[in-house]
C-alpha positions in Angstrom: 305.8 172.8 54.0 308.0 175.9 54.6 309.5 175.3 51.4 306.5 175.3 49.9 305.2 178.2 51.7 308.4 180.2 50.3 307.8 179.0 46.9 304.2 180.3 47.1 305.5 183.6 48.6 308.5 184.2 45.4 305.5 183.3 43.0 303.5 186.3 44.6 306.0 188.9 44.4 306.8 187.9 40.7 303.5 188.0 40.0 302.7 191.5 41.6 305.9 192.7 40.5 304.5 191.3 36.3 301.4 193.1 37.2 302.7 196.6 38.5 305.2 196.5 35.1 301.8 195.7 33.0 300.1 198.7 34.5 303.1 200.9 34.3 303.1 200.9 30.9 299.7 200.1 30.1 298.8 204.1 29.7 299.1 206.8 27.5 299.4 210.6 28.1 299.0 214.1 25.7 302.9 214.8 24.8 301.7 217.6 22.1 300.7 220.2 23.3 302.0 219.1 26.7 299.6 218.1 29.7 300.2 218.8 33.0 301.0 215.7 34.2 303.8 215.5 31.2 305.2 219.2 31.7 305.8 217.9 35.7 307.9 215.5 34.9 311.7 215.5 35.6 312.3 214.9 31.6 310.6 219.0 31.3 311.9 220.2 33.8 309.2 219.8 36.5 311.3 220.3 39.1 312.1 224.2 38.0 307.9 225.0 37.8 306.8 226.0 41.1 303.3 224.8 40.1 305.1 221.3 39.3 306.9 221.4 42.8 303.4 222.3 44.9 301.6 219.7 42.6 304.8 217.1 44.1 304.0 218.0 47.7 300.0 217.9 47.1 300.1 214.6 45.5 301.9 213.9 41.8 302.5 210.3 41.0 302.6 210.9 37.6 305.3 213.2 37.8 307.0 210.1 37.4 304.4 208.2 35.1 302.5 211.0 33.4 300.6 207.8 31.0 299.0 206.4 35.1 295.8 208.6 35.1 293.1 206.4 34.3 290.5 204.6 35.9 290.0 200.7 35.5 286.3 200.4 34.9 284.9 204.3 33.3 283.1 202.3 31.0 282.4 205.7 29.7 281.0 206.7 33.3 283.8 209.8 33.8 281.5 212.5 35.0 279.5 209.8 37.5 283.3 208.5 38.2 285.3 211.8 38.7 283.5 214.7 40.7 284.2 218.3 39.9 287.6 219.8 41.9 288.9 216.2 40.8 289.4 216.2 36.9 293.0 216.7 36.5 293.8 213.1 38.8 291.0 211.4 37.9 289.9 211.3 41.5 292.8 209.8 42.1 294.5 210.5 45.8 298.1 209.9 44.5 297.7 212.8 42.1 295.6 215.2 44.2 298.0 217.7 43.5 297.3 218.5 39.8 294.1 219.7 40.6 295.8 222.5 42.5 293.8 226.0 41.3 296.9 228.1 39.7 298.1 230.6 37.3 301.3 229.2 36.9 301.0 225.8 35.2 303.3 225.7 32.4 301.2 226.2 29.1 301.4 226.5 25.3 300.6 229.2 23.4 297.6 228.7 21.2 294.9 230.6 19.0 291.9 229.8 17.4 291.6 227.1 14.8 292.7 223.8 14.1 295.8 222.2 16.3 296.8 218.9 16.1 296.8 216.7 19.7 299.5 213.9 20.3 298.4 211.4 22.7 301.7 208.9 23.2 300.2 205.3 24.5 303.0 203.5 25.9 300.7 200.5 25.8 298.6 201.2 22.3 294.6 199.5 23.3 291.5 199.5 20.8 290.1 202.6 21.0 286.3 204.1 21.3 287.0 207.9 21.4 289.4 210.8 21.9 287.1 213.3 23.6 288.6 216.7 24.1 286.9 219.3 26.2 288.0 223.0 26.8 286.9 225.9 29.4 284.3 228.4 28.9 285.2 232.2 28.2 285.9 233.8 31.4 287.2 230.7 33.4 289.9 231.6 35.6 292.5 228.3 36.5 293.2 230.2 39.2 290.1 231.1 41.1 288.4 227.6 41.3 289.9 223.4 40.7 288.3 222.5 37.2 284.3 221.3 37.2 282.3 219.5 34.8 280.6 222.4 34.5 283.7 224.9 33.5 283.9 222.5 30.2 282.4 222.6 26.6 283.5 219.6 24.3 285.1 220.5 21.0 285.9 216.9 19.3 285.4 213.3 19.3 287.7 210.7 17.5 286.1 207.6 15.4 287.0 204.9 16.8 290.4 203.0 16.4 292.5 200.0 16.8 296.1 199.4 18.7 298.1 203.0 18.0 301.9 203.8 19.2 300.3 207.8 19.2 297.5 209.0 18.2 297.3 212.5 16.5 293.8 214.4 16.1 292.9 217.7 14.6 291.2 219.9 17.2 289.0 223.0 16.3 289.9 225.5 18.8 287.3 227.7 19.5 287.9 232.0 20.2 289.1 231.9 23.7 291.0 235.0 25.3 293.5 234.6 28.5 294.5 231.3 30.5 292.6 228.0 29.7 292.5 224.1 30.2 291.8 221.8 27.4 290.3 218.6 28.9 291.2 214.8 27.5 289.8 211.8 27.7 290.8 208.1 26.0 288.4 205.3 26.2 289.0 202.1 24.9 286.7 200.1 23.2 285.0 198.1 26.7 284.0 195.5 23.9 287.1 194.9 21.9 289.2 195.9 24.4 288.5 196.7 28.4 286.7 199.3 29.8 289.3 201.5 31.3 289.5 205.1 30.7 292.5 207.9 30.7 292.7 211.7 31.4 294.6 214.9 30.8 294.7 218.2 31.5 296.6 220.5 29.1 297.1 224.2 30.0 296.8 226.9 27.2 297.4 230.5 27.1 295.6 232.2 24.1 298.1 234.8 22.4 299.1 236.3 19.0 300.7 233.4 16.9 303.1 236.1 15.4 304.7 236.8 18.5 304.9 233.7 19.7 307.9 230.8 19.9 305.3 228.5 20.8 304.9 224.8 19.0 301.5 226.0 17.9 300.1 228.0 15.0 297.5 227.9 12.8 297.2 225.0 10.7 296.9 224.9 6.7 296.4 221.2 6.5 292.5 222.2 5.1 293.8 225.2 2.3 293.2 224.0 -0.9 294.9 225.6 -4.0 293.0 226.8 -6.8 293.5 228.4 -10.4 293.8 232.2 -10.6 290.6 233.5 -12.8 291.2 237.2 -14.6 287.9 237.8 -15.8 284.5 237.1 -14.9 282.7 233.5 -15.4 279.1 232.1 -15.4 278.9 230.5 -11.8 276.5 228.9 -10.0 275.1 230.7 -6.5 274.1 226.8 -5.1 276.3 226.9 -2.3 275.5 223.0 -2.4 276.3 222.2 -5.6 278.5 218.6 -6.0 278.3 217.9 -2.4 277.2 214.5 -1.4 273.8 214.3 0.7 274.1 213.5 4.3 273.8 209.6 4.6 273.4 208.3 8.4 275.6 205.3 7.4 278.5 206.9 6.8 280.9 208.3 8.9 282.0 212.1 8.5 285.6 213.9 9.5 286.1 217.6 9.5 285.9 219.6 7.5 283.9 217.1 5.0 280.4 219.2 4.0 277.1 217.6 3.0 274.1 218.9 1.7 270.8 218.1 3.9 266.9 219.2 3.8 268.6 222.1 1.1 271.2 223.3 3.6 274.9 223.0 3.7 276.9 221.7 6.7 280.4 221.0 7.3 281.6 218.3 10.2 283.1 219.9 13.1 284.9 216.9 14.1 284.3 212.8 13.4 280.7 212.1 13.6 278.2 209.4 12.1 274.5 209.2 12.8 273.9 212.8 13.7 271.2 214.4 11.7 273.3 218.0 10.4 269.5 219.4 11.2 269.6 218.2 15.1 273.2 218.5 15.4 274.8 221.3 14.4 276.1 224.6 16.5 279.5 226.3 17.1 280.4 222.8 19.3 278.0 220.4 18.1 278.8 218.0 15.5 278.0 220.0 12.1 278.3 223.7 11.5 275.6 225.1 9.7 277.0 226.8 6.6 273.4 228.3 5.4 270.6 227.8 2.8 271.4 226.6 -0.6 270.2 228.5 -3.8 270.0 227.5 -7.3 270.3 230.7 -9.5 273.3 231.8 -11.1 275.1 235.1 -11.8 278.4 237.0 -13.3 281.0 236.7 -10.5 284.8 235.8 -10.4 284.3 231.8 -9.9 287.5 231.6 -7.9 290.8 233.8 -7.2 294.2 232.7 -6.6 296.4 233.4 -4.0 298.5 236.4 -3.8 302.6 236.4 -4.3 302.7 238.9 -1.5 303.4 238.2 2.1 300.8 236.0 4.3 300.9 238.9 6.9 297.3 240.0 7.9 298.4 243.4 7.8 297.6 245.5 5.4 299.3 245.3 1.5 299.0 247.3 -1.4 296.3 246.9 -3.6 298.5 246.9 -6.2 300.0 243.0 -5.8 296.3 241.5 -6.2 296.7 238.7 -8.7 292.9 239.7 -10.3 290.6 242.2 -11.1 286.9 242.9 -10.0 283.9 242.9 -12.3 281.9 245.0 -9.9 282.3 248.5 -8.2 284.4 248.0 -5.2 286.1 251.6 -5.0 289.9 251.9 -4.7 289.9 248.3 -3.9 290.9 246.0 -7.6 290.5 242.4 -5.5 287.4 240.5 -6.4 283.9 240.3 -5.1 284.0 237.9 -2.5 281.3 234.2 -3.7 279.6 232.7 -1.0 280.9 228.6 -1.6 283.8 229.3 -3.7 287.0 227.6 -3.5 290.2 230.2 -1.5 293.5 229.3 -1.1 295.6 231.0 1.8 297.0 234.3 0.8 293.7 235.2 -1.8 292.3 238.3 -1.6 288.6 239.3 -2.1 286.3 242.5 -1.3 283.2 242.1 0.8 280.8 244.7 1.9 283.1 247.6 0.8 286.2 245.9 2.6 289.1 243.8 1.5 290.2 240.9 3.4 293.0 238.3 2.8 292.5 234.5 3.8 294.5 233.4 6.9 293.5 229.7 6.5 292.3 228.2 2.9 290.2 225.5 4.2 288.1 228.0 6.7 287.9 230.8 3.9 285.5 228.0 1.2 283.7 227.0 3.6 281.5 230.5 3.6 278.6 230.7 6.0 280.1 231.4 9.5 283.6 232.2 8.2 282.2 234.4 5.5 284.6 237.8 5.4 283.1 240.2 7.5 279.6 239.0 8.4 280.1 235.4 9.8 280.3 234.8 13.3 283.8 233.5 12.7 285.0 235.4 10.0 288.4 235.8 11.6 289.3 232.6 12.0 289.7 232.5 8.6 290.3 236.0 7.4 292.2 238.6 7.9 291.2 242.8 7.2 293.3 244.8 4.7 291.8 247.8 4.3 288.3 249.6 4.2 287.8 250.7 -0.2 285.9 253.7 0.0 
């Protein structure tokens, strides 16, 4: 009987022991740009960060497994599962203190535009989504732990299968100051199991040319195109050769479609969502404007220029074209609503020159037309005023 008994006991301990070694490595966590969770660990140098060392005493498990936030069952429940002050652990007690309200968290240095995220999953699972989240303008990490509330959400993945890491394409949006950018995995509850992870990554908005950070603007979307000297016959319909929206088929950024005679251009993975229903500075299209069918004299395209890719100002003289059109002291050409920009390209808009910062942002027109879109200078840069 007591031998029994013993036998029963061993095969207990072995067992919990299998299970703890499952769920220690059954995780993932953001490595790139580092999360909080990843930044406090020993490996980083948590032990330096006073943030990381008042995080320790609050609370901070994952200090020593960074891939443990999650929570069994989410089932895509997070906000009914997580209350606000309680995002950073997950509302879990062993990590209480990452939700700690600071200034001082370790945090990369980002701007505006695309950035690729770099979950590592120590255990890869079929995947639903990669949701990311960041804080409104004006949030202070400092004043308040992070709320629902404090959060806009910026991208959603397609789903996936088993992944070693997992690397996404986020649209930052303008943001000035401290921040948090808010994670969340889900696997696939049908595939898969239901359980969900979390991260919070801190980021400090700043100028990418005087920064060491990892981060700068990508050029992943520029696309090159041939240098044009004289004027061309060209076609003002912005929607010319784009496919029509289908609610079949699945869209990534920066893929554009043409719907009800607009233009729209995918924000981040999306399927289903009608561009006309959908579509806003965070939603799942951008609305890139009207199209038109006439067609006028105008440079069809421009190449870019062999001078530097500095957004300050450069001499007129190293333009690689010349206008058609009146444009003052200025010899870059009219900018074209639609038309194809590499990085470096030049143009003149509204009696100003500007230079594109980003190739992919600067076709696109609409909201990152030079000048007169909302978000013109995520995409361009001003050179000089021509008059």
């Amino acid at each position: 009987m007591k031998k029994t008994m013993k036998a029963c006991g061993i095969s207990a301990v072995v067992m919990g022991s299998l299970l703890l070694a499952s769920q220690a490595f059954a995780h993932g966590y953001v490595s790139s740009p580092k999360s909080r969770a990843f930044f406090c660990t020993s490996a980083q140098g948590g032990a330096s960060s006073p943030a990381c060392v008042a995080a320790s005493a609050g609370g901070n498990a994952s200090q020593y497994e960074p891939q443990s936030i999650g929570i069994g069952g989410a089932n895509d429940n997070h906000q009914a599962l997580i209350p606000d002050g309680k995002l950073c652990s997950a509302n879990m007690a062993s990590n209480n203190g990452l939700n700690l309200a600071r200034n001082d968290w370790n945090a990369t240095t980002v701007t505006a535009g695309p950035l690729a995220f770099v979950w590592t999953n120590t255990a890869p699972h079929k995947t639903s989504y990669f949701r990311y989240y960041i804080t409104k303008e004006g949030f202070n990490p400092g004043a308040a732990p992070l709320k629902w509330s404090d959060l806009e959400q910026i991208h959603e993945s397609a789903p996936a299968g088993q992944e070693a890491t997992s690397t996404h394409m986020v649209n930052l949006p303008p943001r000035t100051g401290r921040h948090i950018v808010y994670s969340i995995w889900q696997r696939d509850p049908l595939r898969d199991a239901p359980e969900g992870f979390y991260q919070c990554i801190d980021v400090v908005y700043g100028n990418p040319t005087n920064s060491s950070s990892s981060v700068a603007l990508s050029s992943v979307r520029s696309s090159s195109v041939s240098s044009v000297a004289s004027s061309s016959s060209v076609s003002n319909n912005t929607c010319a050769g784009l496919p029509t929206w289908n609610a079949s088929t699945a869209y990534q950024a920066p893929q554009q479609v043409q719907h009800n005679n607009r233009r729209y251009s995918a924000n981040y993975w999306t399927q289903g969502n009608d561009p006309a229903l959908t579509s806003g500075q965070y939603n799942y299209w951008l609305d890139l404007g009207a199209c038109t069918g006439s067609t006028s004299s105008t440079p069809s395209s421009v190449a870019p220029s062999s001078s530097s890719k500095s957004s300050t100002a450069v001499s007129s003289s190293r333009s690689s074209v010349a206008s058609s059109v009146s444009t003052g002291n200025c010899t870059s050409p009219a900018y074209v609503n639609g038309a194809s920009y590499a990085t470096g390209a030049k143009v003149v808009s509204g009696g100003s020159e500007y230079q594109c910062t980003v190739g992919g942002w600067c076709s696109q027109g609409g909201a990152y037309a030079p000048g007169t879109g909302w978000a013109w200078t995520n995409a361009w840069s001003l050179v000089r005023a021509c008059n």
